[in-house]
N, C-alpha and C positions, 0 to 999 in steps of 0.2 A: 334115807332117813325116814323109814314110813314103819306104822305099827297100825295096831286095834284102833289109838287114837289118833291117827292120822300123823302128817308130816312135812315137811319141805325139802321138796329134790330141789338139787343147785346143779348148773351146769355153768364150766367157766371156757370163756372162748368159743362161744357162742358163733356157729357156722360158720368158723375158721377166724371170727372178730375179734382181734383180741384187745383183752379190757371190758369185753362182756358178760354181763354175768347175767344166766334165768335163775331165777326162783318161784318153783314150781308148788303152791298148796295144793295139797293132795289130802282128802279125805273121804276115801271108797264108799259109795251109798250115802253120803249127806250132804252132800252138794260142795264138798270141802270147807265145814262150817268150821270154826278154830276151835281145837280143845285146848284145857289148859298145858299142855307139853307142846303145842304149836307154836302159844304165847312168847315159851320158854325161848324155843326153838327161834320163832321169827328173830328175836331181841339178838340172840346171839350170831346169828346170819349176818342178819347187818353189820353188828360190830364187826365182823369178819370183813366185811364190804369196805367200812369205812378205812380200817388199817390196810388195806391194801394198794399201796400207793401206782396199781399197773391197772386198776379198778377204773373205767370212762362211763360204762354206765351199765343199771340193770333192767329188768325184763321182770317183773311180778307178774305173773297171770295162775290161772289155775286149771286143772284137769279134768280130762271128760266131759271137756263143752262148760263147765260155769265156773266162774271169776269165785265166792266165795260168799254162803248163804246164810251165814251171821253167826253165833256161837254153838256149840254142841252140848244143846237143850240134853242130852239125857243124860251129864255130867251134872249139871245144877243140881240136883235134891241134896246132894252130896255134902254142899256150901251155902248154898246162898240164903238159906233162909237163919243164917246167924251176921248178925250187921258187922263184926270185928271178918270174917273170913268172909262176905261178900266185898268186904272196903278194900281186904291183900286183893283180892282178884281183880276189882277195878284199878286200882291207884299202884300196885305192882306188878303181876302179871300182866293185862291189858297194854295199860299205857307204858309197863318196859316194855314192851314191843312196838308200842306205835312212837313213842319218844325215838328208840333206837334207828327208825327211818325218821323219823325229824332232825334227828342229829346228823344224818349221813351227807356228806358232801358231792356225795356223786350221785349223778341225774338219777333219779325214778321213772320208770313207764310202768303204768298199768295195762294191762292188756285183758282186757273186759269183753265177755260171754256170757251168755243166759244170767244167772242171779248174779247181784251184787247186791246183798242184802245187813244191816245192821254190821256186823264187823266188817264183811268186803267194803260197805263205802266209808268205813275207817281207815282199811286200808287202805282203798284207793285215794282217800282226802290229804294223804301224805305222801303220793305223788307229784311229780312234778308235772308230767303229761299221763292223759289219760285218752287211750283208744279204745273203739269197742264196736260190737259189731252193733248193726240197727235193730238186732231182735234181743239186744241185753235189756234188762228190769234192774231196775233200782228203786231201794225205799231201805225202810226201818222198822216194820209193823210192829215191833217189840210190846206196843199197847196191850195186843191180843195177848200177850204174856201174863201183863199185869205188874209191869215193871218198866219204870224210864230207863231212858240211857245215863251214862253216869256223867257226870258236867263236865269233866272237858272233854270227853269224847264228844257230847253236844254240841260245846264249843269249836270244837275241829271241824266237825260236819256242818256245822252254822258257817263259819268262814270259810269256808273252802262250797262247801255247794250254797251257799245264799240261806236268810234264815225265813224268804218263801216257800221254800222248798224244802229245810229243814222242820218247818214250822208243819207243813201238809205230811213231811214223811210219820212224825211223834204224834201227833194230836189229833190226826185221822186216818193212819196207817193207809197212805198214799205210796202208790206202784207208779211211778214214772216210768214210761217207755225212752228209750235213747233217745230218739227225736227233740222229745224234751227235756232230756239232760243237757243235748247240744244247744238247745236253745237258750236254755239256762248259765249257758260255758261252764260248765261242770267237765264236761268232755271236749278233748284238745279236737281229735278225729273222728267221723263216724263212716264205718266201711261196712261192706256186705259180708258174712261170717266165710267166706271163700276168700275173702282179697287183709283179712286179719294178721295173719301171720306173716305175708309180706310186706304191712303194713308197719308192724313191728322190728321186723328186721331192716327196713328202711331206715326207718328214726335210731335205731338203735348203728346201725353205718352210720349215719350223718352226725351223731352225735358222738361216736367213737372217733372219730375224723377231724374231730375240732383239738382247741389247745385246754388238755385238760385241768392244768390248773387254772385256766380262766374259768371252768365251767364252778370248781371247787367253790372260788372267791367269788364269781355269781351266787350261788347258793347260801353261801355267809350272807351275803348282803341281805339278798331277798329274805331270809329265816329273820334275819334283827330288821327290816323293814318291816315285815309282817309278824312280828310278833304280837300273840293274844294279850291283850289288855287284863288289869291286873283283875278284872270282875270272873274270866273264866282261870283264874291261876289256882286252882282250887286246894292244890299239892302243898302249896305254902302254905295259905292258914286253914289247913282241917284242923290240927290238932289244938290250935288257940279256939274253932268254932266248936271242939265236942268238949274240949274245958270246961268252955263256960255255958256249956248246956249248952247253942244255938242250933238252930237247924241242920242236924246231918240228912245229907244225903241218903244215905244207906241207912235210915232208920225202919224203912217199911220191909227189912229184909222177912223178919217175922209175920207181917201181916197177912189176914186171911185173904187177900187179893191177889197176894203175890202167888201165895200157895195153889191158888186155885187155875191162875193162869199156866203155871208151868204143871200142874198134875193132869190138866185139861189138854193141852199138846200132846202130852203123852202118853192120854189115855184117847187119841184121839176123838177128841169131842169138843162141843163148844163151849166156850167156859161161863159161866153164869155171874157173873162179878156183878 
C-alpha cells in the first residue's frame, strides 16, 4: 500500500511469530512524514488489528532508517489555512488514526530510528513500549511552522512524554537525543542501531508467548486508568465552544504567521514571523 503519498506495508506472522503483525510507514524522500491518505490508511490498519482476535501484538516502525518525521508539509497550502478544513484534519483525520491505536487492545511497540518528529511522537505516544536506537531524535519544532499542535494531540504528548519535555519540545522547539528520552521514561529500551531489530523481535516473542487475552484486559484497564482528564477532551465540547463564540483552536488557520511559516519551509528559507 505505497503511492506518491506514501503508505503502510503490514506484514502478518512476523519471522514465523504468529499473532504478529509490522506496520511499516513508508514515505520515500520525507523521512516517512504522514500525508493525509496515511491518516486514512493508519486508522483503518488498526481497526484491522483490533478485530483480529489471532492478533498478540504489533511492531510500528518506519523505513530507510527513521521512525517518522512529522506531517507532509507540502500537502498543507492545500487545507490548512481555512479553520473548518484545518479542524477535519486535526479532529478527523489525525486523531482517527491515533484514536484507532488508542482503541486497540493488543500490545504496541514502537520501533524508533533517526527522526521521531511531531506525528512520529504522536504515534509513538500510543504505544505501549517504545525501543529505539541511541542515535534516534525526538521533538516537535512545529513553532518553526507557525502553528501549534492541536490540543489533544498536546495532550497525548504531555501524558505520555511528561509536560517537561512537552513544554521544551512546543515552546522552544527542543531536539532531545534518546539518552534523554530514556531518562525521561518516554523510551521502554535503548539499543545500538545493529542490535534494534532483534531487539524488537525479542519483545515481540516474549510477548506473543503470553496469555493473550490477559494482555487485551490489561490494556482495558490501563486505557480507563489513564484516561485524559475532561480539560484535554477537546472532541466533546468544540462544537458548544465555537457556538458560543469561545476560543477555537483552529482559529489562526488564516493568519499571516501561519502562512509564512509553512510557505518559509517550502521555500526553503527562514521565516520571518
Amino acid at each position: 500500500m505505497r503511492s506518491m503519498a506514501g503508505g503502510i506495508s503490514i506484514e502478518r506472522h512476523v519471522g514465523g511469530m504468529q499473532g504478529v503483525w509490522a506496520l511499516t510507514l513508508t514515505h520515500t524522500g520525507k523521512f516517512n512524514a504522514m500525508s493525509r491518505s496515511m491518516w486514512a490508511e493508519l486508522k483503518s490498519v488498526m481497526q484491522a488489528v483490533q478485530a483480529d482476535s489471532q492478533a498478540r501484538c504489533v511492531l510500528v516502525r518506519g523505513d530507510g532508517g527513521h521512525f517518522c518525521a512529522g506531517g507532509d508539509i507540502a500537502e498543507y497550502p492545500s487545507f490548512r489555512f481555512d479553520a473548518d478544513a484545518l479542524r477535519h484534519f486535526h479532529e478527523q483525520e489525525v486523531w482517527g488514526g491515533l484514536q484507532a491505536m488508542l482503541d486497540c487492545d493488543v500490545p504496541l511497540v514502537a520501533v524508533i530510528e533517526g527522526n521521531c518528529m511531531g506525528a512520529g511522537m504522536e504515534i509513538a505516544s500510543c504505544c505501549d513500549i517504545r525501543l529505539a536506537t541511541d542515535s534516534a531524535r525526538f521533538g516537535a519544532p512545529i513553532a518553526r511552522l507557525g502553528f501549534p499542535m492541536a490540543p489533544r494531540e498536546a495532550g497525548l504528548v504531555g501524558r505520555v512524554a511528561g509536560a517537561t519535555v512537552a513544554r521544551a519540545m512546543l515552546l522552544a522547539a527542543e531536539i532531545f537525543e534518546a539518552p534523554a528520552m530514556l531518562g525521561h521514561s518516554f523510551l521502554t529500551r535503548m539499543v545500538s542501531p545493529s542490535e534494534l531489530d532483534a531487539a524488537a523481535r525479542e519483545w515481540a516473542g516474549r510477548m506473543a508467548g503470553l496469555a493473550p487475552q490477559a494482555a487485551r484486559l490489561n490494556k482495558q484497564t490501563l486505557r480507563e486508568s489513564f484516561r485524559p482528564s475532561a480539560q484535554v477532551e477537546y472532541a466533546q465540547e468544540a462544537p458548544d465552544l465555537i457556538a458560543n463564540n469561545a476560543s477555537d483552536p483552529y482559529a489562526y488557520a488564516d493568519s499571516p504567521e501561519h502562512r509564512e511559516g509553512i510557505s518559509a519551509f517550502l521555500d526553503k528559507r527562514k521565516p520571518a514571523f
